[in-house]
matplotlib code that plots the C-alpha trace (Angstrom):
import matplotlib.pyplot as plt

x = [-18.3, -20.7, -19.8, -22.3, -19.9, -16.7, -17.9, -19.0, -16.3, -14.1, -16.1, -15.6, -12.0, -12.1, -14.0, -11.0, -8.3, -9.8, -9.8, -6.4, -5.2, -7.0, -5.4, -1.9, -2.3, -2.7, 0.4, 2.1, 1.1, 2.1, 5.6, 5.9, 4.9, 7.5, 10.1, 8.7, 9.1, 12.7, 13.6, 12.1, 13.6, 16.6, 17.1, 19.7, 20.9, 18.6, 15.6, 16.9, 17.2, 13.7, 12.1, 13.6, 12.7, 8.9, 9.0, 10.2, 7.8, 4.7, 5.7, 6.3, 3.0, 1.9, 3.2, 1.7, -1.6, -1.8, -0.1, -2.7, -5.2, -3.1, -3.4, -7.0, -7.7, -5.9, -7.2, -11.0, -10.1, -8.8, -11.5, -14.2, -12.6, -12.9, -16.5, -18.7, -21.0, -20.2, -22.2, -20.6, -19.8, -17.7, -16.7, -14.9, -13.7, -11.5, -10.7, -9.4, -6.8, -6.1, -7.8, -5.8, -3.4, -3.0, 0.4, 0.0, 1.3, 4.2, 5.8, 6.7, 3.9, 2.5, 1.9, 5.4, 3.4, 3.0, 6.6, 7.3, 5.4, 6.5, 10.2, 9.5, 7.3, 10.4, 12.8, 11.2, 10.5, 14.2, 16.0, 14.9, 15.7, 19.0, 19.3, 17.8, 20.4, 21.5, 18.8, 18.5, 19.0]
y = [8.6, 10.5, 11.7, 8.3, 6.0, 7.7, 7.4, 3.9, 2.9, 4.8, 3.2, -0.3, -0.2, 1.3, -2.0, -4.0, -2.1, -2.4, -5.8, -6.3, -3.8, -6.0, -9.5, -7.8, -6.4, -10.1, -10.9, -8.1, -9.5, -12.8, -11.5, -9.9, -13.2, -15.0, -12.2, -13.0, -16.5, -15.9, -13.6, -16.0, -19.5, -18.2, -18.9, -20.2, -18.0, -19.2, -18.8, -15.3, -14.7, -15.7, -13.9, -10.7, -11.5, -12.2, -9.2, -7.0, -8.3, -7.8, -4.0, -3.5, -4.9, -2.6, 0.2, -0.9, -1.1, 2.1, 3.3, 2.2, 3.6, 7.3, 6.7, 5.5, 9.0, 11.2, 9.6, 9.4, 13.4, 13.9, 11.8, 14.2, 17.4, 16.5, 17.2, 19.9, 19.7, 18.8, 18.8, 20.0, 16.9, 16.2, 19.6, 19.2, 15.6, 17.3, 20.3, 18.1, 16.2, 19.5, 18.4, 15.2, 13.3, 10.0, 10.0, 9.6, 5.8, 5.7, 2.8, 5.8, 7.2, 10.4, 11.2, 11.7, 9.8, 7.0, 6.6, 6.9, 4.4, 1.9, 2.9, 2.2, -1.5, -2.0, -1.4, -3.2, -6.1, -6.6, -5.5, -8.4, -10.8, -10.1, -9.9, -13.1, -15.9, -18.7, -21.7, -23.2, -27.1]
z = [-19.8, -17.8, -13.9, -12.4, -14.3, -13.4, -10.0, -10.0, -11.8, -8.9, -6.0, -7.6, -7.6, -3.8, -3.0, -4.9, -3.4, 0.0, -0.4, -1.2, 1.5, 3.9, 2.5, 2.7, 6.3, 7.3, 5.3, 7.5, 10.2, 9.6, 8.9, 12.4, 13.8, 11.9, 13.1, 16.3, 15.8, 14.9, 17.5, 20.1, 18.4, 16.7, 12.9, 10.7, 7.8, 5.4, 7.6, 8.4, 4.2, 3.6, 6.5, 4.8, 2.1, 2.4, 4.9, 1.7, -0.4, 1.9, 2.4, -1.7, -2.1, 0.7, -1.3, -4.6, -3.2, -1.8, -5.6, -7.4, -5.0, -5.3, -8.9, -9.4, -7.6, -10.0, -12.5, -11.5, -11.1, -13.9, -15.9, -14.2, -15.2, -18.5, -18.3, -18.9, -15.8, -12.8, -9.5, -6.6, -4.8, -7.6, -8.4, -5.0, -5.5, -8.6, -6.4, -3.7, -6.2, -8.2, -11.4, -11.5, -13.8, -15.8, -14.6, -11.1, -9.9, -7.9, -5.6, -3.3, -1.5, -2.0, 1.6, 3.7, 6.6, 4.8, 3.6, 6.8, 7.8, 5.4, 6.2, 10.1, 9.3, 6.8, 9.2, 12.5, 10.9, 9.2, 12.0, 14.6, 12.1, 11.7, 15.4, 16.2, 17.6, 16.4, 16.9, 19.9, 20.3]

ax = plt.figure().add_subplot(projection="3d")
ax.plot(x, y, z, "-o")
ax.set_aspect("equal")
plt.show()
């Protein structure tokens, strides 16, 4: 492949990945109304059972979406150092990522931020549910 395909290939998959970033972000959303919902109403067990678990599910989703974006960008590093000449911009781009890897995808994020991040949705969006009363009648 030459550099323009690598990079088109690479800007591609940013558009995909944005897109799915942006459809789970509303599913994130509409777990913290639920929790809402539930902290407001009160839920029975059940109702407390699936709220955690769709709340789980939107975050691992969360976390494989920004994966595959951590790994699309080693890769599309790594696929660039493979070649013999590189302009600078891209030069950089496999700088940046340290010459990347093929090996890269992980559920855990590779930023310490963002695992916090997903530790502190994770955790404020469980924790009201399981605090929530009983329904009201």
């Amino acid at each position: 492949m030459t550099e323009f395909q690598i990079i088109s290939q690479f800007n591609s998959f940013l558009i995909s990945n944005a897109l799915y970033l942006m459809v789970f972000t509303f599913l994130l959303f509409m777990a913290y109304g639920g929790v809402y919902r539930m902290n407001k109403d009160g839920a029975t067990i059940l109702g407390k059972v699936l709220g955690t678990l769709f709340s789980t599910i939107v975050v691992y989703f969360n976390c494989l979406t920004l994966g595959f974006l951590y790994a699309q960008q080693q890769g599309a590093a790594y696929s660039l150092s493979q070649l013999d000449n590189l302009s600078e911009s891209a030069q950089s781009f496999v700088d940046f990522f340290d010459g990347g890897s093929l090996d890269a995808f992980s559920l855990i994020p590779a930023d310490p931020l963002a695992v916090l991040f997903f530790i502190v949705v994770l955790i404020s969006l469980i924790l009201p549910i399981w605090t929530a009363p009983e329904p009201k009648e």
